[in-house]
N, C-alpha and C positions, 0 to 999 in steps of 0.2 A: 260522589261522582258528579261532573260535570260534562253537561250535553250542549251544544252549541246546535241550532235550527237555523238554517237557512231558511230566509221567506221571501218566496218572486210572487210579482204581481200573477193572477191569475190570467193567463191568456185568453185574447175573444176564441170562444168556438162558433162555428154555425156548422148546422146540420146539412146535409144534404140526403137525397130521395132516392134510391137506385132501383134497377130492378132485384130477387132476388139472384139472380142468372149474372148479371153485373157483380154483386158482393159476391159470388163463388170466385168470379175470375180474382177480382182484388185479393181474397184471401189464398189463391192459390202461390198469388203474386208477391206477400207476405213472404219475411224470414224466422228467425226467429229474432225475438226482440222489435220486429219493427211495428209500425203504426201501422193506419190505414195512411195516416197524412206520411211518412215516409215514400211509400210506395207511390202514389200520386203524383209528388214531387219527383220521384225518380222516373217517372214516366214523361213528365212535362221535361225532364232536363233530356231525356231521349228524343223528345218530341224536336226539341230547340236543334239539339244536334245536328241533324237528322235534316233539317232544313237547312243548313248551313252547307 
């Protein structure tokens, strides 16, 4: 049997601090499948909107 791997470079992570009251709402915010970095981003693309 042959198996073929994909390898990407590891991406930068950095952490961020929240309250826990902050990480309840993000994960309410949450689908399924998504990240914390999806939801973020889809709040910043609201954000942008939104000002327009």
């Amino acid at each position: 049997m042959k198996m073929e791997i994909e390898t990407r470079p590891m991406p930068d992570y950095t952490s961020i601090r929240v309250t826990s009251e902050l990480a309840d709402e993000l994960h309410a915010l949450k689908s399924r499948g998504d990240s914390y970095e999806d939801v973020i981003w889809r709040l910043l693309k609201q954000a942008k909107e939104n000002e327009d």
